[in-house]
N, C-alpha and C positions, 0 to 999 in steps of 0.2 A: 386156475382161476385166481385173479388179484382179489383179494375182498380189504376195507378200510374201514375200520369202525367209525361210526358218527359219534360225538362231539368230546366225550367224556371218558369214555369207555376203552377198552385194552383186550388187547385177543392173547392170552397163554396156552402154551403148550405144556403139558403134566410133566414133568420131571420124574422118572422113574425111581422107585424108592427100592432100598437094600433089601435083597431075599432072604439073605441070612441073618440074625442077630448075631451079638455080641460073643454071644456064646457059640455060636456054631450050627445055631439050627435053623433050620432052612421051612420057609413060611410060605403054607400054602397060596394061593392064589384068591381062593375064597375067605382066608382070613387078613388078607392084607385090605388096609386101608388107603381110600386115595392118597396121594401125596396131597402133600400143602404147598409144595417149592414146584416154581416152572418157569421157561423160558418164557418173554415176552418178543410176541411174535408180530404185531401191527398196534398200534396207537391210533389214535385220535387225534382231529386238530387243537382239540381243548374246549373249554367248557367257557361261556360269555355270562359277563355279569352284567350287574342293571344298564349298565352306562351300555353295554355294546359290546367291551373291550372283550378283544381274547385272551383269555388265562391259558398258553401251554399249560402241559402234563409233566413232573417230574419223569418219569421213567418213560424211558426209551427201547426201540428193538433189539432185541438182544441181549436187556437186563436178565437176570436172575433172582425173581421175586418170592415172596413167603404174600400167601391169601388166607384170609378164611377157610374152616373147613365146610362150609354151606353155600361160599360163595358166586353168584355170577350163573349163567348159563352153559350148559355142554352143550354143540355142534358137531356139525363135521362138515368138514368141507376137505372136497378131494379124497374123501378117504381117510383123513387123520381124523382126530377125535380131540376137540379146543376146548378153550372156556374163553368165555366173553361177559368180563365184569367191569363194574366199574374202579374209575382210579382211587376212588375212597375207599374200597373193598383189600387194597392189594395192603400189605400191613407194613412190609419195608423190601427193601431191595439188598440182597446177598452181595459182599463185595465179593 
């Protein structure tokens, strides 16, 4: 299924975070925290301001972004498990 966010909004995929720590030990399932880093997986056409105009989005498919840990909506679609936030939400983009 295509899905396209309307205007504003970004669809991420959670980026899997490290089982083990630093040190060597290996972290349950129930005590791991979401990630906060994830791929960006569809975009929006951008957000209009008073006059009309359309403001693109800085970040594109297939950035690699840091969000909020509260932020945005979970989904699913097809089976995978998304979030759907807005572009003010995402905090900056991983080079």
């Amino acid at each position: 299924m295509a899905f396209r966010p309307l205007h504003d909004r970004v669809v991420i995929r959670r980026l899997e975070s490290e089982e083990k720590t630093r040190g060597g030990i290996i972290i349950p399932d129930t005590a791991k925290e979401k990630p906060q880093e994830g791929a960006v997986v569809a975009v929006g056409p951008g957000l209009r301001d008073d006059s009309g105009k359309l403001t693109p989005l800085d970040v594109r498919a297939g950035d690699r972004v840091l969000f909020g840990k509260w932020s945005g909506t979970e989904i699913k679609i097809d089976g995978e498990d998304l979030l759907i936030l807005k572009e003010a939400d995402i905090l900056g983009i991983v080079a």
